[in-house]
N, C-alpha and C positions, 0 to 999 in steps of 0.2 A: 654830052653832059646830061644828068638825066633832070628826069622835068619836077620841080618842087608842087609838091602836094598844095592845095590851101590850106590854113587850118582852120579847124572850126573854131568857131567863137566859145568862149566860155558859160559855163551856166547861166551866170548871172547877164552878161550879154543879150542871152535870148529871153529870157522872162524880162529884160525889159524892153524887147522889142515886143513882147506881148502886151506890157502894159501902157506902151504910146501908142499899139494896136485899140486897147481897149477901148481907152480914152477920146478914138475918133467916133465909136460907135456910141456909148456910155456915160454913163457919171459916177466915178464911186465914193464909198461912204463917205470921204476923205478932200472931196471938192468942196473947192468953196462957190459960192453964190456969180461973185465974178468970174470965175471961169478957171481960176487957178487950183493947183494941186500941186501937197508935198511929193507924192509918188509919181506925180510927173514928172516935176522937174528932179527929182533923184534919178527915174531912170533917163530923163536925156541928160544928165551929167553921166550917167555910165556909160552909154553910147558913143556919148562925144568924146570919151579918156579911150573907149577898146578902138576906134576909127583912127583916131592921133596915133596912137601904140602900133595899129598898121601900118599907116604911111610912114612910120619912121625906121618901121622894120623892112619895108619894101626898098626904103631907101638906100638902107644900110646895105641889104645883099644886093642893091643895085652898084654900090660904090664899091663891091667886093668883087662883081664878077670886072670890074672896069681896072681891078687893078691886077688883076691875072694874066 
């Protein structure tokens, strides 16, 4: 059987793992005083939808090789 490739994550996947990169170093225009940020928490909302969309795609061709 041959071996499935990973795939890469999408554009938008990686610029926000850039921008919860930044934010460990950083503050941008867009913080606030307490510590919060909308472009934070936007890209750990995109983070957290493409990681779910993985595991459920993993699971899926997991339930598919099981029924072969």
């Amino acid at each position: 059987m041959p071996e499935q490739r990973p795939t890469e994550p999408p554009f938008a996947v990686v610029m926000a793992g850039y921008v919860v990169d930044f934010h460990h170093r950083h503050t941008c225009s867009r913080c606030r005083p307490d510590g919060s940020c909308a472009r934070l928490a936007d890209a750990g909302a995109t983070l957290r939808a493409w990681r779910e969309w993985r595991v459920r795609r993993q699971l899926r061709a997991r339930q598919h090789r099981n029924l072969r």
